[in-house]
VOGU-3710 file (C-alpha; in Angstrom, 3 decimals, decimal comma):
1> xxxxxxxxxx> 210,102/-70,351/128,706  208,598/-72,900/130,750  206,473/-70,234/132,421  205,429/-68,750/129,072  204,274/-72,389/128,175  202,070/-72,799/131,198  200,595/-69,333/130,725  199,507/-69,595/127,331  198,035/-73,189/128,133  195,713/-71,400/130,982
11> xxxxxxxxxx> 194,763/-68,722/128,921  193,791/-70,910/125,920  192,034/-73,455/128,305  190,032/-70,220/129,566  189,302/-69,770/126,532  187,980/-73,160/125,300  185,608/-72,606/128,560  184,530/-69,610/127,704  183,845/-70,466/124,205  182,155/-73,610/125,348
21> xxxxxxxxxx> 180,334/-71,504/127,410  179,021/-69,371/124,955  178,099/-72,329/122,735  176,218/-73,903/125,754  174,342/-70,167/126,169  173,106/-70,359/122,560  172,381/-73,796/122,330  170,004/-73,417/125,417  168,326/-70,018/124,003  167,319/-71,519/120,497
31> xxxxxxxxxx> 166,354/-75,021/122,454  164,196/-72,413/124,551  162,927/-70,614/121,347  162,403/-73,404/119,230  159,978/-74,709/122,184  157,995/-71,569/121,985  157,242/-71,741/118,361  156,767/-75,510/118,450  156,156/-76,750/121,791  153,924/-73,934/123,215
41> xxxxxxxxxx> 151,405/-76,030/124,669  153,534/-77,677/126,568  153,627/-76,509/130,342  157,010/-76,174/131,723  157,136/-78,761/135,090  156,854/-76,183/138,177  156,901/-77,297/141,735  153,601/-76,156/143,315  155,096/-76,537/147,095  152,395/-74,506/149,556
51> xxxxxxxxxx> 154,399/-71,434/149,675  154,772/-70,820/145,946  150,765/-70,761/146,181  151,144/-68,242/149,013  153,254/-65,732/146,852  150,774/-66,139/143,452  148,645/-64,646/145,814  149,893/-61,661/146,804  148,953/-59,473/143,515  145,575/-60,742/144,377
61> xxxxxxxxxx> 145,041/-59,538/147,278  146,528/-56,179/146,668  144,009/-55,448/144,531  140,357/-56,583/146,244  137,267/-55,971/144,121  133,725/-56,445/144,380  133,039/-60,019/143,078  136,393/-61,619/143,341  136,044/-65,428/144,347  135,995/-66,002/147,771
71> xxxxxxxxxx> 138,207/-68,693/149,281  135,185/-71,419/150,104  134,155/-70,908/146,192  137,993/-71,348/144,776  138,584/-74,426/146,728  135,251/-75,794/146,159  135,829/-76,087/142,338  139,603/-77,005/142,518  140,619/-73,588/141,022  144,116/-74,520/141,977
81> xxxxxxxxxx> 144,579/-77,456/139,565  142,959/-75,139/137,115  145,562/-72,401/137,441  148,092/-75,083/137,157  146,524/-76,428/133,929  147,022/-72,584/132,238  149,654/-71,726/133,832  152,038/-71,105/130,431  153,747/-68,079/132,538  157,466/-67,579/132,675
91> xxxxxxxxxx> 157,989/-65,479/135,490  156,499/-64,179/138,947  154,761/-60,944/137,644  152,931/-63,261/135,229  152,489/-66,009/137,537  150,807/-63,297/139,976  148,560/-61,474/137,916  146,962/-64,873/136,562  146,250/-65,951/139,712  144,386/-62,434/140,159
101> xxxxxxxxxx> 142,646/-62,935/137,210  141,289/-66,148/137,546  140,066/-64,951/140,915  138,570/-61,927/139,249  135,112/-62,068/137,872  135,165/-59,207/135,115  131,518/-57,086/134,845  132,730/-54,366/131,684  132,111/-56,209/128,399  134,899/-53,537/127,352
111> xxxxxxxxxx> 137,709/-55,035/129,558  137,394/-58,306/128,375  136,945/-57,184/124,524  140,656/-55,710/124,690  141,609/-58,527/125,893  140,090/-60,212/122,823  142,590/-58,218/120,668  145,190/-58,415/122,290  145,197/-62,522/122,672  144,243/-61,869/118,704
121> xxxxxxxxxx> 147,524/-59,904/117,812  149,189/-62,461/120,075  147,664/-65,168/117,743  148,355/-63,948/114,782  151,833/-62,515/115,207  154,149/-65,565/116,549  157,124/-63,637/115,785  156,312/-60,995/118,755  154,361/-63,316/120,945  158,131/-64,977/120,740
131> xxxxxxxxxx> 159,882/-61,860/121,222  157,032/-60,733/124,195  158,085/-64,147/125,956  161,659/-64,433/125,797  162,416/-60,850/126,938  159,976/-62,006/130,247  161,421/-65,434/130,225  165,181/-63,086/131,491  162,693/-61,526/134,445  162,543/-64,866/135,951
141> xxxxxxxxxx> 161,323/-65,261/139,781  161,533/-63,429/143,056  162,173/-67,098/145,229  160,068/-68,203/148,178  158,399/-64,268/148,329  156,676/-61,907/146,562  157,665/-58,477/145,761  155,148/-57,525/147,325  156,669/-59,222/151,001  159,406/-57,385/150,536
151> xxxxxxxxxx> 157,698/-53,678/149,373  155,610/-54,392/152,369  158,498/-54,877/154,600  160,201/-51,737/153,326  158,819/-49,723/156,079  160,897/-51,765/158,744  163,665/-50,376/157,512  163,158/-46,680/158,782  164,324/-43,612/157,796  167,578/-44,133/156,005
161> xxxxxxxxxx> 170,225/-41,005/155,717  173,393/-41,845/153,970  174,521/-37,961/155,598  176,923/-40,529/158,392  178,662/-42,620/155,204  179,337/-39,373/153,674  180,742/-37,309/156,553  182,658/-40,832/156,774  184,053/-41,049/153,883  184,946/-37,077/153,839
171> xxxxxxxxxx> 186,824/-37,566/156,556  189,628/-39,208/154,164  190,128/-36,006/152,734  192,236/-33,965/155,765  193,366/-37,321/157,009  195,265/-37,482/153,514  196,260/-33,697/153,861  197,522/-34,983/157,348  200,115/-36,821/155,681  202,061/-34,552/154,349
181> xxxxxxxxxx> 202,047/-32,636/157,418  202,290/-35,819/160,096  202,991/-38,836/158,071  202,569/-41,381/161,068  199,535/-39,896/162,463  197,724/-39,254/159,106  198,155/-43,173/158,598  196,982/-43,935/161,832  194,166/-42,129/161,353  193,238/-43,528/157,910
191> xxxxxxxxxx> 193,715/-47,278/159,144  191,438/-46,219/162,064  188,781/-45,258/160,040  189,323/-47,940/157,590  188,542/-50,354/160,547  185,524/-48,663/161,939  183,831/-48,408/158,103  184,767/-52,225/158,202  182,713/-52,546/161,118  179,858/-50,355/160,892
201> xxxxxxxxxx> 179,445/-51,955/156,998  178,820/-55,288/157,791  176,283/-54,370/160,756  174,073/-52,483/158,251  174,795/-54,796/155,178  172,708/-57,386/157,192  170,042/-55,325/157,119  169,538/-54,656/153,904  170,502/-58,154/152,287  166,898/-59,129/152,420
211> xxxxxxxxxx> 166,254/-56,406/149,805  168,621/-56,755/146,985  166,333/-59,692/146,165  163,625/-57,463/145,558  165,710/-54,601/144,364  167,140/-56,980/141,667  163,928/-58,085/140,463  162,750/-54,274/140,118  165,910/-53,546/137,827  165,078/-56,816/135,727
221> xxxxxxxxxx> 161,477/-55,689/135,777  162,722/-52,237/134,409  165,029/-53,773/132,017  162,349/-55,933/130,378  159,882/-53,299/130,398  162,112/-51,758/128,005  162,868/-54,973/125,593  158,637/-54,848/126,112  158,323/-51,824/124,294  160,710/-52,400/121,623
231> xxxxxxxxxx> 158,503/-55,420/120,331  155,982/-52,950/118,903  152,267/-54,208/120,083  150,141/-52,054/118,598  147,073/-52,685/120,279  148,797/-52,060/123,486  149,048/-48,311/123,236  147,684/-47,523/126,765  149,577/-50,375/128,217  152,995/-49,297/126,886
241> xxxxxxxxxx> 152,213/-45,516/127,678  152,091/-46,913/131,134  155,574/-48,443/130,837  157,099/-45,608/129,703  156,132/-43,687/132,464  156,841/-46,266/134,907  160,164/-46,377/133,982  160,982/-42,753/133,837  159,464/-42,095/137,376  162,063/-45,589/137,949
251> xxxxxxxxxx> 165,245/-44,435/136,076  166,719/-42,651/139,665  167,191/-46,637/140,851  169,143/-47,304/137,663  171,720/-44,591/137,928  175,232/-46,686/139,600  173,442/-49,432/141,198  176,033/-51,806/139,647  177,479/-51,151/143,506  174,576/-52,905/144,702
261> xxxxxxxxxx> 173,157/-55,042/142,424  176,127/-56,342/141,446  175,988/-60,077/141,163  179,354/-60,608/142,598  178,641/-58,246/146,077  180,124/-60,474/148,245  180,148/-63,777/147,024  183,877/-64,737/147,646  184,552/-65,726/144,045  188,287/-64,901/144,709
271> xxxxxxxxxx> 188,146/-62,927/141,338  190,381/-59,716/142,101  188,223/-57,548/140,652  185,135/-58,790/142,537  187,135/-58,694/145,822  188,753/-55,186/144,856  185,295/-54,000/144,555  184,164/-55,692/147,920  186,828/-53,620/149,226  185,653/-50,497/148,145
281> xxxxxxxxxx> 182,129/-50,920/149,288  183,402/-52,121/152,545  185,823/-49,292/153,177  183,610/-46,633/151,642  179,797/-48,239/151,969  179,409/-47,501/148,269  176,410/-49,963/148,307  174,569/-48,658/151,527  175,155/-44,935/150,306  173,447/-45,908/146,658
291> xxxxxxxxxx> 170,772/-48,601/148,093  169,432/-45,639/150,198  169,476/-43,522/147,495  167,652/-46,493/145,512  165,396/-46,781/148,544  163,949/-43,123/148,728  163,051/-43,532/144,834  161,000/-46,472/144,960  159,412/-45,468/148,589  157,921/-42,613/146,005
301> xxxxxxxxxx> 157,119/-44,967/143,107  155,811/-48,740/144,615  152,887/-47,533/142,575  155,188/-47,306/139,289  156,508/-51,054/140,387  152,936/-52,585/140,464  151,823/-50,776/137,117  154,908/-52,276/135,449  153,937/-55,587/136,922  150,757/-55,220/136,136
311> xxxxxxxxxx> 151,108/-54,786/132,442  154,066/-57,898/131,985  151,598/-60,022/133,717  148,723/-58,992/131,715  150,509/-59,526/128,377  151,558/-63,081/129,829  147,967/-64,009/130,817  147,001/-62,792/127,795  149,790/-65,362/125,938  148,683/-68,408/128,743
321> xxxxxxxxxx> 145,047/-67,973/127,347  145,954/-68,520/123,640  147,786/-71,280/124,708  144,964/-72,865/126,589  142,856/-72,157/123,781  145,122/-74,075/121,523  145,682/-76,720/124,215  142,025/-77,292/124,249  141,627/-77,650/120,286  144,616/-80,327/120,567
331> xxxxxxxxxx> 143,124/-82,122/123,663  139,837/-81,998/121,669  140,956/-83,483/118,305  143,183/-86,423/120,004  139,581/-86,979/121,822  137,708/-87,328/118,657  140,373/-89,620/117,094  140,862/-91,475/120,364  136,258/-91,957/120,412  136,233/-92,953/116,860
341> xxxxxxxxxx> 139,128/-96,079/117,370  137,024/-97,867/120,140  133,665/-97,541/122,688  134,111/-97,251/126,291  131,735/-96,887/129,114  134,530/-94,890/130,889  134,286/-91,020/129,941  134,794/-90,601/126,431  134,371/-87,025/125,055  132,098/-86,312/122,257
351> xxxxxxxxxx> 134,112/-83,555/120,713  134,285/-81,973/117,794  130,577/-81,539/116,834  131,161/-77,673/117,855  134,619/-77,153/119,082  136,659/-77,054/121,899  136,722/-73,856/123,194  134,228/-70,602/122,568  133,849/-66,850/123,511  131,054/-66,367/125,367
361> xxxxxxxxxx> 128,527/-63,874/124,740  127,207/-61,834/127,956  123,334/-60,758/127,906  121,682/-57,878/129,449  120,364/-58,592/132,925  116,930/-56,830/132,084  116,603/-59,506/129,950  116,074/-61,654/132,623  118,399/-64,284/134,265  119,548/-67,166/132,316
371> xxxxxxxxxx> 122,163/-69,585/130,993  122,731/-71,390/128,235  125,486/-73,929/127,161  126,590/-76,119/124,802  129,016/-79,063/124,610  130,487/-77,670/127,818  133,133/-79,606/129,885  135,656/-79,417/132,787  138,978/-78,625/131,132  140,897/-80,863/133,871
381> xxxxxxxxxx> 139,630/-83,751/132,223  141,385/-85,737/130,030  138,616/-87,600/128,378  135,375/-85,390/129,156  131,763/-86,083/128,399  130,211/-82,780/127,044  126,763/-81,732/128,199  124,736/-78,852/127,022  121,631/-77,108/129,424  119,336/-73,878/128,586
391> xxxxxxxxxx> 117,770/-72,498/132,068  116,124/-69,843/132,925  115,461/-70,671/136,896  117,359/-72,915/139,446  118,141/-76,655/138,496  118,166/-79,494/140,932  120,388/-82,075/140,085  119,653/-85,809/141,403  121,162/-88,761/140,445  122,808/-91,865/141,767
401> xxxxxxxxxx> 126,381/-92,298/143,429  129,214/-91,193/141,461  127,041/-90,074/138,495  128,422/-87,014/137,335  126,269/-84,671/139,386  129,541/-82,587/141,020  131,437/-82,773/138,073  128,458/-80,853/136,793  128,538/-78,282/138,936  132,337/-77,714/138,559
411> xxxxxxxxxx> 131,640/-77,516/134,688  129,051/-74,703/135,045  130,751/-72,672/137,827  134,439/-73,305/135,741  132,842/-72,111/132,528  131,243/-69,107/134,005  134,046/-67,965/135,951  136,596/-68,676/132,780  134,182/-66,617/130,766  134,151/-63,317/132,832
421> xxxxxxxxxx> 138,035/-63,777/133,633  139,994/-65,302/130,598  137,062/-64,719/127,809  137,055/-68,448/126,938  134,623/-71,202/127,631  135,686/-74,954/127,236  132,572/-75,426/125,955  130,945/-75,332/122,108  128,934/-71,802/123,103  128,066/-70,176/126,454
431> xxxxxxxxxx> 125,401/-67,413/126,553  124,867/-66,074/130,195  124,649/-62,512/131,990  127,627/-61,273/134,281  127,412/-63,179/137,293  129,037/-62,958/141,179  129,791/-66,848/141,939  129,263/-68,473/145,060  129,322/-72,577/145,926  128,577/-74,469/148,896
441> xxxxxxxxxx> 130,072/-77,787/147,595  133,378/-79,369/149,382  133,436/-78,267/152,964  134,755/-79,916/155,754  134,760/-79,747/159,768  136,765/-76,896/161,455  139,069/-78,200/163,695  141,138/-74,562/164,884  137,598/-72,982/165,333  135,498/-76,114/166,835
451> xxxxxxxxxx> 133,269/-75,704/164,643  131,198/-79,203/163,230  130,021/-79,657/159,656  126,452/-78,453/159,605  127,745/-75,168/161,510  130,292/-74,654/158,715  127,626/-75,577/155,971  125,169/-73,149/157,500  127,298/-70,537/157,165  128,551/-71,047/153,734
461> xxxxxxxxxx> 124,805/-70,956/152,746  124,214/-67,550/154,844  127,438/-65,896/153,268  125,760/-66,609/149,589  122,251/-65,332/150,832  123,928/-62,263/151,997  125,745/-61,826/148,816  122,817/-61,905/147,067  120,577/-59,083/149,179  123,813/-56,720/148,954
471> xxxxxxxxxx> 124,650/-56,647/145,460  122,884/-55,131/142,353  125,016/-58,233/140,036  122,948/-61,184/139,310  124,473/-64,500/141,592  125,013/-67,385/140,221  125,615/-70,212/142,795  126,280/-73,828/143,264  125,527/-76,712/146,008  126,271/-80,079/146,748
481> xxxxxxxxxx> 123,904/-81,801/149,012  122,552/-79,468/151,002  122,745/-80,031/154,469  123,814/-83,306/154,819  125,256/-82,285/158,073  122,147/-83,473/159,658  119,327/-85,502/160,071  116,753/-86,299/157,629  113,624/-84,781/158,909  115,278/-81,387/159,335
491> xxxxxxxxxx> 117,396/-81,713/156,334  114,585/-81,865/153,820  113,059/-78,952/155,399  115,196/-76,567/155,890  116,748/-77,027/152,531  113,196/-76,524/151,356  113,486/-73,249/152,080  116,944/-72,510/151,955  116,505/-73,466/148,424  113,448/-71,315/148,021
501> xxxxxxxxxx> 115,103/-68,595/149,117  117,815/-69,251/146,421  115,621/-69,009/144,035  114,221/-65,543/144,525  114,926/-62,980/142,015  118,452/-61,801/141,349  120,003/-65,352/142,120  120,225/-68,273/139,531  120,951/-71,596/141,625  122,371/-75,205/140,390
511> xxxxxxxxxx> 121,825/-78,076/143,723  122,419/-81,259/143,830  121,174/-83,947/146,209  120,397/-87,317/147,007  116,853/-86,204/148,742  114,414/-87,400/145,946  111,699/-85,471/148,296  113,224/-82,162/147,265  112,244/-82,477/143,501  108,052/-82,771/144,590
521> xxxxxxxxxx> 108,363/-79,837/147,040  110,591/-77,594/144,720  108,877/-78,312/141,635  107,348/-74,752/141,336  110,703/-73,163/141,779  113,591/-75,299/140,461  113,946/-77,528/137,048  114,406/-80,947/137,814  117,826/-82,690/136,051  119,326/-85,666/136,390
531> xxxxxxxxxx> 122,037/-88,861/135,237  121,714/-92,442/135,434  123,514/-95,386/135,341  123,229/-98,848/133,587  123,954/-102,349/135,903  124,929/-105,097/133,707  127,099/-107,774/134,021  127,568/-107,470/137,773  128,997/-103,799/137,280  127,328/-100,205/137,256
541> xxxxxxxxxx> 128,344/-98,187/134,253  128,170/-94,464/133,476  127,387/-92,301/130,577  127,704/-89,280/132,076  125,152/-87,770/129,996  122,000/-84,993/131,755  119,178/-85,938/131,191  115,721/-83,562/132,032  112,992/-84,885/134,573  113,636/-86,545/138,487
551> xxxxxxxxxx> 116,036/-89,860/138,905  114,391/-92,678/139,417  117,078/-94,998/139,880  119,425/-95,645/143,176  122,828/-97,617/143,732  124,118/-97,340/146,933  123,233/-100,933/148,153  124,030/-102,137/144,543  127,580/-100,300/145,093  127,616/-102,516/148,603
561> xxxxxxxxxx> 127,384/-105,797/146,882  130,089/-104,530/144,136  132,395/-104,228/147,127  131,640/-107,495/148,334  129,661/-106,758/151,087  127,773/-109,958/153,060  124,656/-111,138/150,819  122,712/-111,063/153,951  123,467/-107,206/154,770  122,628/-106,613/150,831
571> xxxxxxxxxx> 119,320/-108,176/150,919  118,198/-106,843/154,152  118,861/-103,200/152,780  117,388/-103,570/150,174  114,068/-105,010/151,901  113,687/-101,748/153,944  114,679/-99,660/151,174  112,296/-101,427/149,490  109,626/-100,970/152,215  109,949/-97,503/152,870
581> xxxxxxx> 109,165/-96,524/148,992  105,908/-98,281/149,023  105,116/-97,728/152,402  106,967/-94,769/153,670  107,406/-96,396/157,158  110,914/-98,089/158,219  110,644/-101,214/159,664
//
């Protein structure tokens, strides 16, 4: 009786856990659902350690084209922190393709008008767009690699026969027979066998550990793929055509691979069923016999893997855009309220006057090169000033210390590449040809290669000339101080004509500098912008605002006495400086 007793308390304790379990499950799904309807613009908390940027990249660079950013240009304008900003993606296919196509400059007006409808349909339908994202949210992550590590790596494993586990495990068949003809040697053959499948299992099971990773995440991809289509997307005809056949060419990998993708394959749960099972695939290499059957499949089909990861990750940078977009209208209105409580000489945005975000509209190159914005901002900013700029040639940007003039730049370059990659602008309208985009703006000495500054900048500026002379696209490109690398004399002229030669036909140019000389001798080729500051009170403040025509204000000595610099160092600067204008001699 007493047993009875303790029996029926386990089981209805394993109960109460499972129950509680199940409660726990549910509560955490509509906590999870809730916060897409509601909380949508909120980006989960991801940790962006160096080697999670190393895997986004690896859809990227399976699929080059002409025009993709190139490394100096992504850096440059902090692309990183941008991706981070829009990342709204819930697993690695979605995290990868982003990446891609923020690093993709698009030049078919009809690519990025189906993207239009579908981020429309996404819009308008928050009952799929749910549906879309918490069928990808069960896809999840690969870990520290990419799929695309461990396709790549497939090769390393060889030819794989699973002829020697069958012959293997045939052999149990005349051993048995054996028994009833020679009891004692029929069982001493079986436990021989037994021992030597034992053996020969775990040598092989190390190899191809690595890969149930990967192979997991292709069932899951498969398996969601399938939830995809039953969501019903109707402007995603060719896309789910491609799914379909994706997972029929697939459907050989799904057949039994509960032997290897089981989650409890050798865990040592102690569950007798799991280690039953472990058994089995130990004694018979069930797993090794139906991962190499798995393996010959997708060898055939890594094409069929990337289309299916191809089209989640489109659909989920299509979902991360409308969410930017409406993270942008909300970051916009808490601006305006935020502008109309109090004034600041900080950066305060001036929003609302056209609204947060736009679609850009792309013109015809024979219409000759030119850009035009309006109310257009960084998006990493929390509080941005908006500037607007119409130009049909090259603008050099001068301006004192701090300024604005490189958050400029950014805002351009940002806006044009978010406008031939995600469709969207942060800015109140952006009218502009397709571009390639280059910039020469944040480089630094290279240590591994010896290399010093001005050889670096030099060949940053080269790689953008040679862009330009090889490709029938338009460039649009960006620089910060020009070589500053070296010395005065030879900096102004050779960025003379560096500059010059930027502004040929075919390239549109936006440079900065601190070399007021630059806006006299580049006058004929290059309109002449700048921003300004106000000293009062002891301090230097900033609007933030462009403003057309030459600076004619400076504040780096200014900035020296701020610091609290020796009034004797300030004043003697400021004679020479002084000296030199009127004079153009140093003393």
């Amino acid at each position: 009786m007493e047993y009875l007793v303790f029996a029926l308390a386990m089981a209805g304790f394993v109960v109460v856990i499972f129950v509680m379990e199940i409660f726990r499950a549910q509560k955490k799904k509509k906590e999870f659902i809730r916060y897409l309807y509601e909380d949508y613009e909120r980006i989960i908390e991801k940790e962006y350690a160096l080697e999670r940027f190393e895997r986004m990249g690896s859809f990227y660079k399976k699929h080059p084209l002409e025009g993709q950013l190139d490394d100096i240009t992504w850096n440059d304008l902090g692309m990183n922190e941008l991706f981070k900003r829009m990342n709204y993606t819930l697993s690695a296919s979605g995290e990868e393709y982003l990446y891609y196509v923020l690093r993709t400059l698009r030049q078919d007006a009809g690519e990025l008008e189906h993207l239009e409808e579908v981020i429309g349909f996404i819009a308008e339908h928050p009952d799929e767009r749910v549906n879309i994202q918490f069928a990808i949210s069960k896809l999840g992550y690969t870990g520290k690699y990419s799929l695309y590590d461990y396709l790549d790596n497939l090769e390393l494993l060889g030819d794989r026969s699973s002829r020697r586990h069958i012959l293997q495990d045939l052999l149990f068949l005349p051993l048995i027979g054996l028994l009833w003809v020679e009891f004692s040697l029929g069982i001493l053959g079986i436990v021989i066998l037994i021992i030597y499948n034992i053996f020969t299992y775990f040598r092989e099971k190390g190899e191809i550990d690595p890969y149930i990773t990967s192979f997991s995440y292709i069932m899951r991809l498969m398996h969601t793929c399938g939830e995809l289509e039953k969501c019903g997307v109707p402007v995603c005809g060719e896309e789910w055509k491609t799914l379909r056949n994706a997972r029929k060419q697939l459907h050989g990998m799904k057949q039994n691979s509960y032997w290897v993708m089981s989650p409890q394959r050798g865990n040592s749960s102690g569950d007798i069923l799991s280690v039953f099972l472990d058994y089995i695939r130990m004694v018979f290499h069930a797993d090794l016999i139906k991962f190499n059957s798995m393996l010959k499949v997708l060898r055939g089909h890594i094409k069929d893997v990337d289309d299916m990861i191809g089209v989640v990750g489109y659909l989920e940078t299509a979902i991360s855009i409308w969410a930017f977009r409406e993270s942008l209208t909300a970051a916009d209105s808490q601006s305006e309220e935020s502008s109309d409580d109090k004034v600041s000489d900080k950066k305060t945005s001036s929003a609302g006057e056209i609204g947060a975000w736009c679609v850009p509209e792309f013109l015809l190159c024979k219409e000759g090169l030119s850009l035009t914005i309006e109310e257009g901002y960084h998006p990493i900013l929390t509080h941005p000033v908006k500037n607007g700029i119409a130009v049909h040639r090259g603008v050099l940007l001068t301006g004192s210390n701090a300024s604005g003039k490189s958050t400029f730049l950014k805002t351009v370059a940002i806006n044009t590449i978010l406008a031939q990659t995600i469709h969207t602008c942060a800015a109140g309208s952006y009218r502009a040809p397709f571009f390639h985009v280059y910039s020469s703006m944040a480089l630094r000495d290279d240590i591994s290669s010896g290399e010093s500054y001005y050889i670096v900048e030099i060949k940053a500026l080269k790689r953008i000339l040679d862009a330009a002379a090889g490709v029938k696209v338009p460039v649009l490109c960006f620089v910060d101080e020009v070589l500053r690398g070296t010395n005065t004399v030879e900096r102004i002229a050779a960025s003379t004509q560096i500059l010059k030669s930027l502004s040929q036909t075919g390239i549109l140019c936006f440079a900065a500098t601190h070399d007021i000389e630059l806006t006299e001798l580049l006058q004929e080729d290059y309109d002449n912008y700048h921003f300004e500051e106000d000293v009062r009170d002891g301090d230097v403040f900033f609007n933030y605002k462009l403003k057309q025509g030459k600076a004619s204000t400076r504040n780096a000595i200014k900035l020296l006495e701020l610091m609290g610099y020796d009034r004797d160092i300030i004043e003697k600067a400021s004679r020479q400086a002084e000296r030199f204008v009127t004079e153009g001699t140093w003393s």
